[in-house]
N, C-alpha and C positions, 0 to 999 in steps of 0.2 A: 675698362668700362664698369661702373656699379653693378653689384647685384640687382635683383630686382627681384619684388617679393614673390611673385609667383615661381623666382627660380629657387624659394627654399621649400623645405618641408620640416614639420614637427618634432618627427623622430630625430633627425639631426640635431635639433635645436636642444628637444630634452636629452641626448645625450653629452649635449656640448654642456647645459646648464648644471646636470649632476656632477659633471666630471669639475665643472670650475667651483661648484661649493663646495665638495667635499676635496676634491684635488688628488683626486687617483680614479684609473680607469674601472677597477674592482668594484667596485661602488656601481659604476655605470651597468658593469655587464653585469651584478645579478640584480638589478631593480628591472633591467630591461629585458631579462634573458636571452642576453646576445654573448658574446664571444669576448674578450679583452682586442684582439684583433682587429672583429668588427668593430667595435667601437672606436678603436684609434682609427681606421680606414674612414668611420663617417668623420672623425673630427677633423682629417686632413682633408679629405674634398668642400666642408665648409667651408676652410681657411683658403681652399684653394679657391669654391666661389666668390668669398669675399674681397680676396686680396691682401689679408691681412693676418699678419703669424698670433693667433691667439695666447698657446701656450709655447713658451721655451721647454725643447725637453733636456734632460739630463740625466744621466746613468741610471738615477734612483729615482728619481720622482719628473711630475711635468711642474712647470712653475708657470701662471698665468701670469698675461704681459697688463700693462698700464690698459692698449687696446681690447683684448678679452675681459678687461674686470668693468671697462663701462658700456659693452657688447652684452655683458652677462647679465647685470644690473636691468637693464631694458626686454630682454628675452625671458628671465623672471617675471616681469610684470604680463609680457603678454601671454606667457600656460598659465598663469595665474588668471588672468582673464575670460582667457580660453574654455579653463576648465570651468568657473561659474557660469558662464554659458553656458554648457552643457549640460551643466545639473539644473539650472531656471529649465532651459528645452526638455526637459524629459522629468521634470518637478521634483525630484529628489530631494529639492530642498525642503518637505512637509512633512518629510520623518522627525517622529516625536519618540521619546522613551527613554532608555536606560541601557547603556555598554557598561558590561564589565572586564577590563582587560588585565590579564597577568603578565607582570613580564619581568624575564631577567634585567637585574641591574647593569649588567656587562652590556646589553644590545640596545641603551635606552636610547643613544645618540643614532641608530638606525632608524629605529621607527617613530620616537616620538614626534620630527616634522609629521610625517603622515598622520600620524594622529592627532596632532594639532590641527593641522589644515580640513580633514576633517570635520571635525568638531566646530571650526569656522562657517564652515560650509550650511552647518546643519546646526546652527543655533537652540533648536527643541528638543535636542538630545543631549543627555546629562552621561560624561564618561567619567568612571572610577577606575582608576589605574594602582595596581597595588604590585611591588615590587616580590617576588619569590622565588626560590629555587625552583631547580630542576620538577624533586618529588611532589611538593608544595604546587608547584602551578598542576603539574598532571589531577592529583587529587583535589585543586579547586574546580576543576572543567567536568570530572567528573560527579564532584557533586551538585555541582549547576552556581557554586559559588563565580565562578567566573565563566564568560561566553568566551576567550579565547584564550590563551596561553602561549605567548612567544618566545624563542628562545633557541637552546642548541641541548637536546636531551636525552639523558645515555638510553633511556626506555621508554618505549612507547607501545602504555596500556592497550587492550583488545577494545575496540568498541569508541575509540576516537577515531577520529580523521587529520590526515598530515597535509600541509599545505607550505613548500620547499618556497624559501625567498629569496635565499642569498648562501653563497657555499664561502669556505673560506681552510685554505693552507694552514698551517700552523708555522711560527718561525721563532728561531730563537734567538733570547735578544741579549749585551753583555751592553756594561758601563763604557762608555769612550777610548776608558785606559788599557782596556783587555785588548788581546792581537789573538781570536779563537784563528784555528784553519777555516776556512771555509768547505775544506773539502771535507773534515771531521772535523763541523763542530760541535759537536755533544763529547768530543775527548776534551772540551775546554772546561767542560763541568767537574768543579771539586767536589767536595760533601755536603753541596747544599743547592737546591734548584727551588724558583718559585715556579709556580703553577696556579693561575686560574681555579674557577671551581671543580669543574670537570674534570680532577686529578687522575681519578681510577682510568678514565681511558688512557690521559697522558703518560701515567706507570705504565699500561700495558703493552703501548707502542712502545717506550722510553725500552720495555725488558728486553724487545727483540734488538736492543742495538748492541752490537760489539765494542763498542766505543765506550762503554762506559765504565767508571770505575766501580768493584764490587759494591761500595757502599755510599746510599745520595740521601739526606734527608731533604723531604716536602714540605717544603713553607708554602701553605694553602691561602691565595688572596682574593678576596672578595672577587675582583675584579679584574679582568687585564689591563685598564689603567692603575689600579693600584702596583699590581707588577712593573708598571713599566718605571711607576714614581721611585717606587722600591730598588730598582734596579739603578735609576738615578744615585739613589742613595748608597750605591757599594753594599749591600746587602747580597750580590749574589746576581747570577744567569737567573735570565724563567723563560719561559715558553709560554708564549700569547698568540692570540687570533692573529694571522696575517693583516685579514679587514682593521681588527681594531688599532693593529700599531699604523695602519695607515692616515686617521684618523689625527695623531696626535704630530707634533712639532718633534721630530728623532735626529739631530741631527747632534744630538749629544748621544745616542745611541747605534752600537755595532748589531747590525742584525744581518740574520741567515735565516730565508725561506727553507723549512725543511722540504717543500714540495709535497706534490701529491704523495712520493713515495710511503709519506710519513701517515699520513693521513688526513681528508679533507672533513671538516664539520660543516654541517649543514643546519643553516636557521631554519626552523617550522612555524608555522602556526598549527596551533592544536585545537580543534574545537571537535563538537556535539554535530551527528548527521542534522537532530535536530535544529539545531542552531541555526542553521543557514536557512531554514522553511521562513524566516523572518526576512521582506525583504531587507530592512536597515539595516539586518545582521549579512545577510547577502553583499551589499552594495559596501561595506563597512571592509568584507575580505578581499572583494575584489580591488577594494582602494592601498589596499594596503602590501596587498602579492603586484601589482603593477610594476 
């Protein structure tokens, strides 16, 4: 027998929806703050009320079916609906002004939807987006050059506020032709490792490993998709965000979640207590930690 609409609910839907654009459940669980678990739990009682297998899974990844991609297509359009609603019913849409946002270049494929949709939403507001480091975003926030700073950041000045979005493993990744152990792969590392920007922490986990040989030089890339291009290219192992190589098309890539053991990062947003006295700027963080 069909479903019937009264026997769905939202939350299932937005997590069926993240999971089928981005195509991993990571993604789901830190936008939703739920569990990878849960998440896979709602996607299967969907499929179970629907009748219809959305995504095929498989060892590595879920792959959405013919079914799920014009399922997805349609449930898109109705939280997109949804959510203009919401905002006409409580007038949000009358915010006028000026966003300034900093954000690393590594996390742009995170948030920029959000911050596009957004910015749709609220036509009278003008957003400036300027890409920067770590140190760079912290000391734009604090001199009021920027209203928020996103990102993954080794320090965090006295006199900001942290607002946690999305957490992420670290994994390390090799060219197709390598065969690391899985069980020790950091012994698969010769004398040379890329690493994202955030090197100094990656060193300091990297020291505590047994596994490694006396001596590794640091080829520092801009970004964890440059690493992974890089890595394409026989240049060498690196060590990327778990989230970000979920992101990309790897199936020319050997990868190994190092796990929590290793150490998990955590995306922030960074802003001013004042900052948030503003509602736009209020309504702007909560759109965006959702």
């Amino acid at each position: 027998m069909p479903a019937k609409v009264h026997d769905l609910d939202l939350g299932k839907l937005r997590a069926f929806e993240i999971v089928a654009r981005n195509g991993t459940l990571q993604v789901a669980a830190a936008r939703l703050n739920l569990t990878v678990s849960a998440i896979s739990t709602q996607l299967k009682r969907l499929e179970e009320l629907l009748g219809v297998e959305l995504f095929r899974r498989t060892p590595s990844k879920l792959v959405i079916t013919p079914e799920g991609e014009r399922f997805a297509a349609d449930v898109t359009q109705i939280l997109d609906m949804t959510e203009r609603a919401l905002i006409r019913l409580d007038e949000r849409g009358s915010h006028s002004g000026h966003v300034n946002i900093s954000l690393g270049g590594d996390y742009a494929w995170l948030f920029m939807p959000k911050i596009n949709s957004f910015s749709a939403q609220h036509p009278k507001i003008t957003t400036t987006i300027k890409i920067h480091r770590g140190t760079e975003s912290m000391t734009a926030v604090q001199k009021g050059t920027a209203d928020f700073s996103i990102g993954a950041f080794l320090r965090r000045p006295k006199g900001l506020r942290f607002r946690t979005v999305a957490t992420s493993t670290m994994s390390i990744i090799f060219n197709e032709r390598d065969r690391p152990n899985p069980e020790a792969p950091l012994s698969a590392i010769g004398d040379r490792l890329l690493v994202a920007p955030r090197s100094a922490t990656v060193r300091t986990r990297l020291g505590r490993s047994p596994q490694l040989k006396p001596a590794i030089n640091y080829l520092e890339c801009p970004t964890c998709h440059t690493a992974i291009d890089l890595v394409r290219r026989e240049s060498g192992p690196a060590i990327v965000h778990t989230l970000c190589l979920d992101q990309v098309e790897a199936d020319d890539i050997r990868a190994v979640d190092l796990g929590k053991s290793f150490g998990v990062e955590q995306f922030v947003i960074a802003y001013k207590a004042s900052t948030v006295k503003q509602s736009v700027m209020r309504d702007l963080l909560e759109w965006l930690t959702r």
